[in-house]
mmCIF file of the C-alpha atoms, coordinates in Angstrom:
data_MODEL
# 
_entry.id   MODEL 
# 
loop_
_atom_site.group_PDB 
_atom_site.id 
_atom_site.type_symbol 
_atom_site.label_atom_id 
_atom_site.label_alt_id 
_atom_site.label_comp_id 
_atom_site.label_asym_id 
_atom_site.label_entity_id 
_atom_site.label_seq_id 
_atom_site.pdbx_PDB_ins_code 
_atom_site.Cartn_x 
_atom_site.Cartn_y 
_atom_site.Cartn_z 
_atom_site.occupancy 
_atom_site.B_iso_or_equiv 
_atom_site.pdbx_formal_charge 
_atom_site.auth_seq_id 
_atom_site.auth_comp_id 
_atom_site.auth_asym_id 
_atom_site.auth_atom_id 
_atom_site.pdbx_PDB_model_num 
ATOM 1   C CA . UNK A 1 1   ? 18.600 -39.240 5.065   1.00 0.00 ? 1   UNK A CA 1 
ATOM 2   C CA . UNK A 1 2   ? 19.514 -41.676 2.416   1.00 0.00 ? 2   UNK A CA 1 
ATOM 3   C CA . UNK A 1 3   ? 18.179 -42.927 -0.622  1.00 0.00 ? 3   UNK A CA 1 
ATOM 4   C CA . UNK A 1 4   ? 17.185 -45.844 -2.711  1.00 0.00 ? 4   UNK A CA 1 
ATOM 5   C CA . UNK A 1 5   ? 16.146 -47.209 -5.705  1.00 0.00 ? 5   UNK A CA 1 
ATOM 6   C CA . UNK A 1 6   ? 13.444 -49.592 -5.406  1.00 0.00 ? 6   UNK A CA 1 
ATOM 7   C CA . UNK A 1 7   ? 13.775 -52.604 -8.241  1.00 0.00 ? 7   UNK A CA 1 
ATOM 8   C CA . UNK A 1 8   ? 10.174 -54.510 -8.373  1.00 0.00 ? 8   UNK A CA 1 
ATOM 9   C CA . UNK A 1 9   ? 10.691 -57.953 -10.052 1.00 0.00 ? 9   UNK A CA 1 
ATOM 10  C CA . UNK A 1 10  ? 7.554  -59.755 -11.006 1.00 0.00 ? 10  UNK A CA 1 
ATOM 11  C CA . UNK A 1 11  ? 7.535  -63.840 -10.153 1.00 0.00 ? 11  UNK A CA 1 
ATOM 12  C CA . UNK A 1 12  ? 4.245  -64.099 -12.248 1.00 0.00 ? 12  UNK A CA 1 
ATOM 13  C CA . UNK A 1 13  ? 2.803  -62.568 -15.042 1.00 0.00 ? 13  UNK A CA 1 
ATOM 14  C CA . UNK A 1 14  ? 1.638  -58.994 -14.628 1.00 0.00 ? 14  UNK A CA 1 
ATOM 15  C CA . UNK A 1 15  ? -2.026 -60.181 -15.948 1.00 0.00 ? 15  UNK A CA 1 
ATOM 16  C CA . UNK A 1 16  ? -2.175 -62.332 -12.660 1.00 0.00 ? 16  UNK A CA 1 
ATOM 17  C CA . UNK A 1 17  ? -1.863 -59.740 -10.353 1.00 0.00 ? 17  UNK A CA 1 
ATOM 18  C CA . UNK A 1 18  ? -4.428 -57.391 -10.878 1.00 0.00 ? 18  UNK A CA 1 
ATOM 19  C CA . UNK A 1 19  ? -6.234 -58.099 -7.255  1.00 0.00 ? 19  UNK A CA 1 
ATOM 20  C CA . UNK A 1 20  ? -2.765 -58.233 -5.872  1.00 0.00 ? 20  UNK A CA 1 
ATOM 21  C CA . UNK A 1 21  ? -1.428 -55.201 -7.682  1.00 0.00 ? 21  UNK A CA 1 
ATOM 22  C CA . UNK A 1 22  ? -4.635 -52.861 -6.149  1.00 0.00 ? 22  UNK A CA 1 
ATOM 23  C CA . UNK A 1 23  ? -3.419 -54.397 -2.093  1.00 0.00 ? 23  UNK A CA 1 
ATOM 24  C CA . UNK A 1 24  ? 0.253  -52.749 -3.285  1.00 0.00 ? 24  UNK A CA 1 
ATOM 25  C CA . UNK A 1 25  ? -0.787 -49.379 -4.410  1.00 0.00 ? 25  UNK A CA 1 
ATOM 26  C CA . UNK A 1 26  ? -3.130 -49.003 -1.139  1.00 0.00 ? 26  UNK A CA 1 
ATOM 27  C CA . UNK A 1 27  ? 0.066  -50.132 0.603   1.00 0.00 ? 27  UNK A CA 1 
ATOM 28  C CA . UNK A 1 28  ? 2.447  -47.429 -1.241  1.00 0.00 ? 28  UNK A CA 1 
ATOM 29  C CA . UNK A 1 29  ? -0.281 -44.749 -0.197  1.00 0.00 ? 29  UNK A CA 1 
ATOM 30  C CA . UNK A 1 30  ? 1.295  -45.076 3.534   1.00 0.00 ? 30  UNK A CA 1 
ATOM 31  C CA . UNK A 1 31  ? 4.783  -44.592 2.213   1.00 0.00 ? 31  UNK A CA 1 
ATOM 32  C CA . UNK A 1 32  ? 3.721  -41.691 0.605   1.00 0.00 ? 32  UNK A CA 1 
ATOM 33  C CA . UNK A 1 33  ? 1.993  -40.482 3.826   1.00 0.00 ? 33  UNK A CA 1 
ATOM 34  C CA . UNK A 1 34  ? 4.985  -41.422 5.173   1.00 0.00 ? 34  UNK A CA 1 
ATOM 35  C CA . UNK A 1 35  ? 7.248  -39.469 3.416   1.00 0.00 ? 35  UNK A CA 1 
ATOM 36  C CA . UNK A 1 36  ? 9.456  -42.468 2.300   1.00 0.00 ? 36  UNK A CA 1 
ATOM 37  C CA . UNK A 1 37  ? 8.287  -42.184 -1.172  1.00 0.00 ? 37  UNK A CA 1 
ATOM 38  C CA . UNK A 1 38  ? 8.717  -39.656 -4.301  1.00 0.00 ? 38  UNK A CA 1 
ATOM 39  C CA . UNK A 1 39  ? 7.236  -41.639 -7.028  1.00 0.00 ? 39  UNK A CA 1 
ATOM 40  C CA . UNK A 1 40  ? 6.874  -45.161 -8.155  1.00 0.00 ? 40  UNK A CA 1 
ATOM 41  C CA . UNK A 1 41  ? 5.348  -47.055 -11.109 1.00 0.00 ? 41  UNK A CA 1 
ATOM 42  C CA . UNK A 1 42  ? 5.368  -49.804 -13.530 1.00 0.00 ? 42  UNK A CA 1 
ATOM 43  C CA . UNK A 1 43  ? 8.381  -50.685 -15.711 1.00 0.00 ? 43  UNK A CA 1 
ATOM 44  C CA . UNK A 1 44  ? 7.268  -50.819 -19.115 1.00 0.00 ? 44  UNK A CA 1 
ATOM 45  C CA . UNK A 1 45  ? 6.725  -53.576 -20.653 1.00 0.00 ? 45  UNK A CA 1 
ATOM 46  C CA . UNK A 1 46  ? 4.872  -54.550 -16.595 1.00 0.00 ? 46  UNK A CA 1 
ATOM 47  C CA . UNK A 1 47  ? 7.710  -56.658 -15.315 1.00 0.00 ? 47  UNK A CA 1 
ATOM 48  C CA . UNK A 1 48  ? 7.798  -55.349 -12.073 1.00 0.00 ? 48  UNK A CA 1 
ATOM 49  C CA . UNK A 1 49  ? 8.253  -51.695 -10.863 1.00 0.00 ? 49  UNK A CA 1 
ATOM 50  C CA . UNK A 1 50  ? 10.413 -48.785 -9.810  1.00 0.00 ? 50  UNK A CA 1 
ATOM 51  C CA . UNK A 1 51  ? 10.300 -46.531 -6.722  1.00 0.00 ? 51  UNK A CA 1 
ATOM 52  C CA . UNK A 1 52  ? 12.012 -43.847 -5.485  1.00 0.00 ? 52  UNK A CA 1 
ATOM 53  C CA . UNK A 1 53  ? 12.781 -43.593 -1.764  1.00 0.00 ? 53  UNK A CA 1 
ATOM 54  C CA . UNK A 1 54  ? 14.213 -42.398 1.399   1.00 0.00 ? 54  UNK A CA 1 
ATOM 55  C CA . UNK A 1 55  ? 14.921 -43.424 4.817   1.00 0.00 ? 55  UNK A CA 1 
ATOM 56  C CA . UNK A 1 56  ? 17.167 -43.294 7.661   1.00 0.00 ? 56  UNK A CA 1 
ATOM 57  C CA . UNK A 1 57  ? 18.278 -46.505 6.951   1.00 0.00 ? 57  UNK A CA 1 
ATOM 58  C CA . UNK A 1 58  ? 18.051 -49.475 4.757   1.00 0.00 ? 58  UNK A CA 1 
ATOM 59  C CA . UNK A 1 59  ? 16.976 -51.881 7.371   1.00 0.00 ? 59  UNK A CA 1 
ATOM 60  C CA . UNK A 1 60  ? 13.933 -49.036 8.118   1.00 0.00 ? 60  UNK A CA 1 
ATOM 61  C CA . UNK A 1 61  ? 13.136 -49.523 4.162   1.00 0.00 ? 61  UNK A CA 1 
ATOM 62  C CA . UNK A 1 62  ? 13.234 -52.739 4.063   1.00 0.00 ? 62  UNK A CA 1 
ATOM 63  C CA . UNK A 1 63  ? 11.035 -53.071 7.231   1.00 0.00 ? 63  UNK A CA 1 
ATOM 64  C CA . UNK A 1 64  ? 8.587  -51.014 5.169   1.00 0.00 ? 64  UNK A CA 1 
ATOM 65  C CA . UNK A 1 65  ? 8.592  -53.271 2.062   1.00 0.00 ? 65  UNK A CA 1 
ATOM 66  C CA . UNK A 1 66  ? 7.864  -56.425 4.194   1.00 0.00 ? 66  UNK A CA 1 
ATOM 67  C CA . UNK A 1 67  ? 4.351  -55.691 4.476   1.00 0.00 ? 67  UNK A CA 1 
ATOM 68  C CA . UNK A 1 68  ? 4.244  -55.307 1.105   1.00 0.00 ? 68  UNK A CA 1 
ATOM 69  C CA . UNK A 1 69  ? 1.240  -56.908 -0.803  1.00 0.00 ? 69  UNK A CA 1 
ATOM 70  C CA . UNK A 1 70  ? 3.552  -58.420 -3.628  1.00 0.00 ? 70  UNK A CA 1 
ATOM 71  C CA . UNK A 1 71  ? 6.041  -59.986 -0.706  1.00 0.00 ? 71  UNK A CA 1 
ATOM 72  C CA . UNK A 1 72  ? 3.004  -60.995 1.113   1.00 0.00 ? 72  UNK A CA 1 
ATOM 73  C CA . UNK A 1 73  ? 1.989  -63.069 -1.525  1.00 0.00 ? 73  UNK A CA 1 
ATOM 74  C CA . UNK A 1 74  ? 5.195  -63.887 -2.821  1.00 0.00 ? 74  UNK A CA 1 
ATOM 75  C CA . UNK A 1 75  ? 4.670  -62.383 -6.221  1.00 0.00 ? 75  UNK A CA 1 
ATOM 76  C CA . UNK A 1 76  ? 7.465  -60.518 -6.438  1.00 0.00 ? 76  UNK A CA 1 
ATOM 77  C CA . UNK A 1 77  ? 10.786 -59.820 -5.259  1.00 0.00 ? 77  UNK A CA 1 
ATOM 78  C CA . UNK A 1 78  ? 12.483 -56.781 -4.584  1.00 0.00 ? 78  UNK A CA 1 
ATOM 79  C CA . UNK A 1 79  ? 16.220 -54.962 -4.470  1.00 0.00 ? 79  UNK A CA 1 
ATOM 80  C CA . UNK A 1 80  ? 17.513 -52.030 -2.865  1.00 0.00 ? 80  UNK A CA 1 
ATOM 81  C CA . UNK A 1 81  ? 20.414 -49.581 -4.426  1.00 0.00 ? 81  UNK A CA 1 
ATOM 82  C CA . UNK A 1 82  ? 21.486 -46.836 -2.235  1.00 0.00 ? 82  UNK A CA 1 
ATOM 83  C CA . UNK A 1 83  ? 23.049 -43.719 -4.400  1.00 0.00 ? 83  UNK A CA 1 
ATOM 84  C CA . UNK A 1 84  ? 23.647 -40.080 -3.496  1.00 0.00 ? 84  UNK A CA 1 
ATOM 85  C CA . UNK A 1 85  ? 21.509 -37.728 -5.476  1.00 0.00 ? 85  UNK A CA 1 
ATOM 86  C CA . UNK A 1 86  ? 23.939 -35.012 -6.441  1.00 0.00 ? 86  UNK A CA 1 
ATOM 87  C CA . UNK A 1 87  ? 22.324 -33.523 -8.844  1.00 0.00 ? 87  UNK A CA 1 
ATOM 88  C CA . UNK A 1 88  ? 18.400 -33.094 -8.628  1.00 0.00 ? 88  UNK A CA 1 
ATOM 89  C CA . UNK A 1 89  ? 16.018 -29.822 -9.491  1.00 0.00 ? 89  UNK A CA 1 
ATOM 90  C CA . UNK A 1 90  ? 15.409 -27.797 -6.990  1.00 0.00 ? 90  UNK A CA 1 
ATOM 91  C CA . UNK A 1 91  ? 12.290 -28.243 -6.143  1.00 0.00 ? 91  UNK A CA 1 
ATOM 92  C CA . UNK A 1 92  ? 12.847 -31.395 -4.734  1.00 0.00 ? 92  UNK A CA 1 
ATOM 93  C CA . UNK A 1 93  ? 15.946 -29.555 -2.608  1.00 0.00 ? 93  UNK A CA 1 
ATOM 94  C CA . UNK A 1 94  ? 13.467 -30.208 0.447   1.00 0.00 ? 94  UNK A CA 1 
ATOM 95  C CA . UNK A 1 95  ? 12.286 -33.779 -0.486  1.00 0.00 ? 95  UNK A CA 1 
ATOM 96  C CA . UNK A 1 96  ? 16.145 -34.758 -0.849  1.00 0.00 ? 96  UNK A CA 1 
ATOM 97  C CA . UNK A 1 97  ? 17.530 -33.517 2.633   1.00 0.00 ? 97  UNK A CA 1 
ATOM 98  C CA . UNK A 1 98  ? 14.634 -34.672 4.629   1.00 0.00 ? 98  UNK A CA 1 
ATOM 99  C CA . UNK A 1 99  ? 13.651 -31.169 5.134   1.00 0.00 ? 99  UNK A CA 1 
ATOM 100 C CA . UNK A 1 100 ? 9.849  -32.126 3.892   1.00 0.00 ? 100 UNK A CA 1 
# 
């Protein structure tokens, strides 16, 4: 399983995307359902977001992400950092080997 860092980078101002913003957390509720996803939310002050994720690959996350409201509507672009997460509590010992 890896992991990834998913950098949200507004195109517009956050005020313009409130219609927009409600498509992308109704998508993110099939990541979750999914398992890809731990958390995500605004950056503060709302240029964009942040999500934590997993996959088998990047090309499977990024598959993911391309039905994404904010790409849809070309709002927003987004990056993906792999990293390793050596250290983590353990009660997400599960979440980070794929295990749950």
């Amino acid at each position: 399983m890896k992991h990834f860092l998913v950098d949200i980078r507004y195109r517009v101002p956050a005020e313009e995307m409130a219609e927009i913003t409600r498509e992308h957390r109704a998508f993110l509720q099939e990541g979750y359902r999914r398992g890809l996803l731990l958390y995500s939310g605004p950056k503060l002050p709302k240029t964009g977001g942040l999500v934590l994720a997993r996959a088998e690959s990047l090309a499977e996350l990024e598959e993911f992400f391309n039905d994404d409201p904010y790409r849809l509507h070309d709002v927003a672009e987004h990056t993906f950092t792999e990293f390793d997460p050596v250290f983590y509590q353990p009660f997400l010992a599960g979440w980070v080997s794929g295990e749950s």
